[in-house]
Wavefront OBJ file of the C-alpha trace (Angstrom):
o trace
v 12.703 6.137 23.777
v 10.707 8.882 22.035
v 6.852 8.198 23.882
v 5.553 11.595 22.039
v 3.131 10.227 19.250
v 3.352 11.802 15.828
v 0.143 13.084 13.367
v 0.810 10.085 11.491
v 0.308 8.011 14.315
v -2.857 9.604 15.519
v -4.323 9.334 11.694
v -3.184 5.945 12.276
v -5.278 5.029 15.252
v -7.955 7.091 14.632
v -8.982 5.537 11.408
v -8.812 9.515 9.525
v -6.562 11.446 7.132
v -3.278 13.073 8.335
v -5.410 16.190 6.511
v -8.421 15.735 9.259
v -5.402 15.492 12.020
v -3.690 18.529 11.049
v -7.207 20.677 11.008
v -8.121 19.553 14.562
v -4.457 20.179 15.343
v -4.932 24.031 14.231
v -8.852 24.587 14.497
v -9.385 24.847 10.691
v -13.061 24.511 10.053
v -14.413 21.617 8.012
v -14.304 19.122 10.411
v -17.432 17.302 12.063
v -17.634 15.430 15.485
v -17.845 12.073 15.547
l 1 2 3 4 5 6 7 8 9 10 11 12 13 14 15 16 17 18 19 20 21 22 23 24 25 26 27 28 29 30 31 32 33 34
């Protein structure tokens, strides 16, 4: 069994885009604290 989650997963259970995911993921700007 894989127990590594995926972005979709994390978009998933955060309530956000994959989009939002992938700019934490790689520090892109654009993206405010909750």
């Amino acid at each position: 069994m894989n127990s590594r989650s995926t972005m979709r997963q994390v978009a998933a259970h955060a309530h956000v885009s994959l989009k939002t995911v992938s700019r934490v993921i790689n520090a892109e700007s654009f993206v405010s604290p909750a």
